[in-house]
N, C-alpha and C positions, 0 to 999 in steps of 0.2 A: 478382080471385080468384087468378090467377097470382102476381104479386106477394107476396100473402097467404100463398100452399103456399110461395113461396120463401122467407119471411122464414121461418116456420117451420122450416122445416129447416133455416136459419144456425143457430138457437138450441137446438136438440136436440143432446142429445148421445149421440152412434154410437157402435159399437165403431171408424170411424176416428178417433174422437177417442179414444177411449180405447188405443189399441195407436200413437196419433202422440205421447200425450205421454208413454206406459210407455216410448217408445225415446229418446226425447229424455232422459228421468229417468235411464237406462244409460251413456247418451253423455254427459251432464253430467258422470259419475265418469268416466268414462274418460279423457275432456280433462282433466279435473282433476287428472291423474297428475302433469304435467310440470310443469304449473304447480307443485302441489304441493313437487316435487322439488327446486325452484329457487326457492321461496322459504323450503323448509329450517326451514316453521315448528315446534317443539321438542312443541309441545301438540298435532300432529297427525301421528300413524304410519301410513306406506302397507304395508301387509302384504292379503295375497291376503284375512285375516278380515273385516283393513277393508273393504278393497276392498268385498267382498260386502254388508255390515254398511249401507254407504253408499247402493250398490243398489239395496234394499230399502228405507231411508228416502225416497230421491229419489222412488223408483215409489209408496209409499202419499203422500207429498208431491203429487205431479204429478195424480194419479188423482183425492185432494181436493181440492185445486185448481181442474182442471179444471171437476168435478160444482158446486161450488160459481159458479164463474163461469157455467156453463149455468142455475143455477136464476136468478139475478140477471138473465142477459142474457132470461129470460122477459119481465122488466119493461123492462128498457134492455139494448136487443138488442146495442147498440155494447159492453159491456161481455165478450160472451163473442169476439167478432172482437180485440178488444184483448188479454185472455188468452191466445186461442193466439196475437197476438204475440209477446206475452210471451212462450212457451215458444221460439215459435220466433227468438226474438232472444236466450233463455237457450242454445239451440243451438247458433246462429251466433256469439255471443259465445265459448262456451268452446271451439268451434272456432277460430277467430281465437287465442287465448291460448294455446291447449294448442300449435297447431301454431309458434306465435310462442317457447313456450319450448322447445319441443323444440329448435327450430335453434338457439336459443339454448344451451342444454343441450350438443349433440352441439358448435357450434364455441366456446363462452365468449367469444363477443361479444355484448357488451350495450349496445353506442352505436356514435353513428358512423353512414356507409351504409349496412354491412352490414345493421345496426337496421332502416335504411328500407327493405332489400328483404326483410328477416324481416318484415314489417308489412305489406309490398305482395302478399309471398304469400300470407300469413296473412289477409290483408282479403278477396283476391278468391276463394278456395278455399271461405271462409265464403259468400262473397255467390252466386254462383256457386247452392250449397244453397237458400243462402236464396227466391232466384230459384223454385225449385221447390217449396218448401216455403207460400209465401206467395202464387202461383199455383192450387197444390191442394187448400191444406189452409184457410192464414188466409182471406183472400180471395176462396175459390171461385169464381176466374173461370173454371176449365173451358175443356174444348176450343174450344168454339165462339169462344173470342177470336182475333183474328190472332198467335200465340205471336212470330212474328220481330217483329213492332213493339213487343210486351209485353217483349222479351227490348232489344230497343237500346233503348228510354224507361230500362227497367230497370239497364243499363249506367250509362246518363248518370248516373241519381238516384243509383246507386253511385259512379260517378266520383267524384261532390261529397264523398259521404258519406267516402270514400278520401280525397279531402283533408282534408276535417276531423281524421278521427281523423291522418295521418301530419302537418300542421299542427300541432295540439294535443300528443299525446305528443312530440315531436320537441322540443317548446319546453321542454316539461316538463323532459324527462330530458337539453338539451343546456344549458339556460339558468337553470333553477330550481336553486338547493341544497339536496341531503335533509340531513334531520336524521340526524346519527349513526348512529340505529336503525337506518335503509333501509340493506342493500345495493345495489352494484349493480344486482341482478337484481329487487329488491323495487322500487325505486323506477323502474327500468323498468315492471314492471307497475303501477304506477301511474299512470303517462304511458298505458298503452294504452288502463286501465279509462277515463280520466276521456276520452279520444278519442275512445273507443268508445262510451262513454254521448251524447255529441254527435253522433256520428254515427250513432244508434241512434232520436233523437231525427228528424233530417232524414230518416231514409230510412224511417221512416211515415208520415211526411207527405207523401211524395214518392210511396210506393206505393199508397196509398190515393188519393191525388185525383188522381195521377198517371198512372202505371199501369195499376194496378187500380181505374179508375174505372170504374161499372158505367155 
């Protein structure tokens, strides 16, 4: 019976699901700034209207989303723990990018070390969140876990995923040649997305059976 009231209440959806993935939907636009900035695409304007305009799509975006993954995970309950993944590695992701192009942005280094230590802040600042968010929110393992054992497993499965992504983008953007179109700055984030995607890939699997193993 225990077990029962707890799977239920994985698969309801609260007003903390609905006020975790309205901020995430905010925070999406907002990281999205810099990136933005620095990839200088021509078909898209950052002005306070956008800005706002964007907001507002992210938030009815996230909200449906959300409701829709809850009425699904009714049937296949793994399906609404995977969405707010998902949100929460849309999070962490455009954490990672936003804060990767801002330094990018303020010094106009786009390869090189510098790269790798714009990526190694950027990864752990994100992960760091992540840590908290995938504790409380995806995962609801709650107090009653040992938090410092949860927090260094946590680390480790970061570490790897850290090397993935600065392995992977690193090769990208110091070994591959873009085509023409890519800038600099464009075909850097392209080295971060497709590192990020792999390492987005390992560090669920590594939180979930790992970690956050109940």
């Amino acid at each position: 019976m225990k077990n029962e009231t707890v799977l239920k209440q994985d698969i309801l959806l609260t007003r903390k699901d609905i006020l975790a993935v309205s901020f995430i939907g905010i925070c999406f636009v907002i990281f999205s700034i810099p990136i933005l900035k620095n990839l200088n695409l021509p078909f898209i304007r950052i002005d306070i209207s956008n800005i706002l305009l964007y907001i507002l799509c992210f938030l009815i975006f996230a909200n449906i989303a959300i409701w829709i993954a809850a009425q699904i995970g009714k049937k296949i309950s793994v399906i609404f723990q995977i969405a707010k993944f998902a949100a929460v590695g849309a999070f962490n992701t455009f954490l990672n990018w936003g804060v990767v192009n801002l330094l990018m942005a303020i010094t106009q280094i786009f390869t090189g070390p510098m790269f790798i230590l714009f990526n190694g802040i950027a990864f752990l600042a994100a992960n760091t969140a992540s840590y908290f968010w995938n504790k409380y929110w995806t995962f609801s393992s709650g107090s009653n876990d040992k938090a410092t054992g949860n927090f260094l497993q946590f680390f480790a499965v970061t570490l790897i995923g850290l090397g993935v992504l600065e392995l992977v983008s690193y090769v990208i953007v110091a070994y591959v040649t873009h085509p023409s179109v890519f800038t600099p700055a464009r075909w850097a984030n392209v080295g971060v997305a497709l590192g990020t995607l792999l390492a987005l890939v390992w560090n669920f699997i590594g939180y979930k059976f790992i970690v956050f193993k109940k």
